[in-house]
C-alpha positions in Angstrom: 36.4 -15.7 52.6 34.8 -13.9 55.6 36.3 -11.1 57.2 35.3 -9.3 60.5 36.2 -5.9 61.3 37.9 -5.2 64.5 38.2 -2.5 66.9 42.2 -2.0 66.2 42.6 1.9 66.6 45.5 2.0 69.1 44.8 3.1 72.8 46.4 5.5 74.7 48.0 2.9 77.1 49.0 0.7 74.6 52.4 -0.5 73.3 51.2 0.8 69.7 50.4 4.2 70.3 53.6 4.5 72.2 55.5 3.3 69.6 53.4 5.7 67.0 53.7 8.5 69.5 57.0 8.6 70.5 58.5 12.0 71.9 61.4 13.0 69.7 60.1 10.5 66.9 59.6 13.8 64.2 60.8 14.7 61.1 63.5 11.8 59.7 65.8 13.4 57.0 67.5 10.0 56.6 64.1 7.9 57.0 62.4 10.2 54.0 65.6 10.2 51.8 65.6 6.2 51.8 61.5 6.3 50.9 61.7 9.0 48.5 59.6 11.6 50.2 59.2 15.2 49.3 58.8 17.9 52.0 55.1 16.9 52.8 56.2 13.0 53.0 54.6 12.1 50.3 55.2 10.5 46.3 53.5 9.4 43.7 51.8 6.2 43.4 49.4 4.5 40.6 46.5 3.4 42.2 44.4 0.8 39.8 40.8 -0.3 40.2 39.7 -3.3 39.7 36.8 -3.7 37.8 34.7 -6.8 36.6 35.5 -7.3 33.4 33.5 -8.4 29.5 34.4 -12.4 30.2 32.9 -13.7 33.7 31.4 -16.5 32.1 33.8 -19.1 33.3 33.3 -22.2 34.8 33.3 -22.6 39.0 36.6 -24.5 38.5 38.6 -22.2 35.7 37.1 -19.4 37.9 38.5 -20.4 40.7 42.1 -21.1 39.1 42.1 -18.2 37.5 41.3 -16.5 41.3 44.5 -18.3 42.2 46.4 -17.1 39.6 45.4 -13.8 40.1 46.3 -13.9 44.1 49.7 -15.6 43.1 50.4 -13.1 40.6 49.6 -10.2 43.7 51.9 -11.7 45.8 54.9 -11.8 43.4 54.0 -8.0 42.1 54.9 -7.4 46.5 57.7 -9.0 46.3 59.0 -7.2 43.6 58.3 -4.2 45.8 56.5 -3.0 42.6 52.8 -3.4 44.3 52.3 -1.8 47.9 49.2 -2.1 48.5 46.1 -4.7 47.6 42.6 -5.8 48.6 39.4 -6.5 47.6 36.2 -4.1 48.2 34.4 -6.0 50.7 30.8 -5.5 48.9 29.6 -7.0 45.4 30.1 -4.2 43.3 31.3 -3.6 40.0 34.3 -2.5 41.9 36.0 -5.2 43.0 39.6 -3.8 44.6 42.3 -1.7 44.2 46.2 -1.9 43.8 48.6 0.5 44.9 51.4 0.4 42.6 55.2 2.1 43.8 55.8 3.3 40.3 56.3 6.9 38.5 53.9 6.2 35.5 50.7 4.8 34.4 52.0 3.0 31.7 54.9 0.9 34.4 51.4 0.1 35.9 49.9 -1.2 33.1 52.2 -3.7 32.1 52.3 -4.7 35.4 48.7 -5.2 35.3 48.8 -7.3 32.0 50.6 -9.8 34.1 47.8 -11.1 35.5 45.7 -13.9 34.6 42.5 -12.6 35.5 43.6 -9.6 33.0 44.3 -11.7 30.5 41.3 -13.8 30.6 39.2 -10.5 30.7 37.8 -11.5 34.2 38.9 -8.1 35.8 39.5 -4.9 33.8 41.3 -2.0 35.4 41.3 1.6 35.7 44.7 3.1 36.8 44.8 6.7 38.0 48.1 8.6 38.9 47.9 8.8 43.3 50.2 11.1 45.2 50.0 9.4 49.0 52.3 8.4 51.6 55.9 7.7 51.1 55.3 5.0 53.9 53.6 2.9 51.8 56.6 0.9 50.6 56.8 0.0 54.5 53.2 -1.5 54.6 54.1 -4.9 53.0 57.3 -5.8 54.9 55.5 -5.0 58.3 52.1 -7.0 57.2 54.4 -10.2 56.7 55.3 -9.6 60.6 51.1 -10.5 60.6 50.6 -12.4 58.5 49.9 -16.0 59.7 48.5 -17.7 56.7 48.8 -16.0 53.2 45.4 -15.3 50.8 47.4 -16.9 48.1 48.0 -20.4 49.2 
């Protein structure tokens, strides 16, 4: 899969920016309530890396099923509102990608991350770390469907 990186930082002029930059579009009480923010609009995440793992030795084809599985098994962590955040590390690293899970503890990640067959196959190993970011983050998947015209998983 090829990606291209675009200019996409919103303009001045544009619809985007006005939206972002709305006067009187402050501090939400109601809007940080729903997303479980704290005073700085934030909350804690677990972010995992994904890291090649002991048993890459697979054939093209199992490889590639098991890549399938793996993107499947990403998509139905989003829907469960569970996983906010995925993508791969667009280099060949040990590092492959990270998740960002909407969960209070490492070990709600974890068996979330055992769900997956590239886990369980020992393809990809990963590293989960406690993350305090955004408490918009729950937003990012519902909005991406909005631009999303074809899905990585099919």
């Amino acid at each position: 899969m090829q990606y291209e990186k675009k200019d996409t930082a919103p303009q001045a002029n544009s619809d985007l920016y006005q939206l972002i930059n709305t006067p009187g579009a402050e501090y939400d009480s109601s809007l940080a309530a729903r997303l479980g923010a704290d005073e700085y609009g934030m909350q804690q995440y677990v972010m995992a890396f994904l890291k090649r793992g002991p048993n890459r030795d697979q054939d093209s084809a199992t490889a590639a099923r098991l890549q399938q599985a793996h993107l499947q098994n990403i998509m139905r962590m989003a829907e469960s509102g569970k996983l906010v955040l995925a993508g791969p590390f667009m280099d060949t690293g040990a590092v492959r990608g990270i998740y960002i899970f909407n969960v209070k503890t490492v070990e709600e990640a974890r068996a979330l991350t055992e769900t997956d067959p590239a886990i369980q196959a020992g393809r990809l190993v990963m590293d989960l770390h406690p993350w305090y970011g955004s408490a918009v983050m729950p937003l990012i998947n519902p909005l991406h469907k909005r631009l999303e015209k074809t899905s990585v998983a099919e």
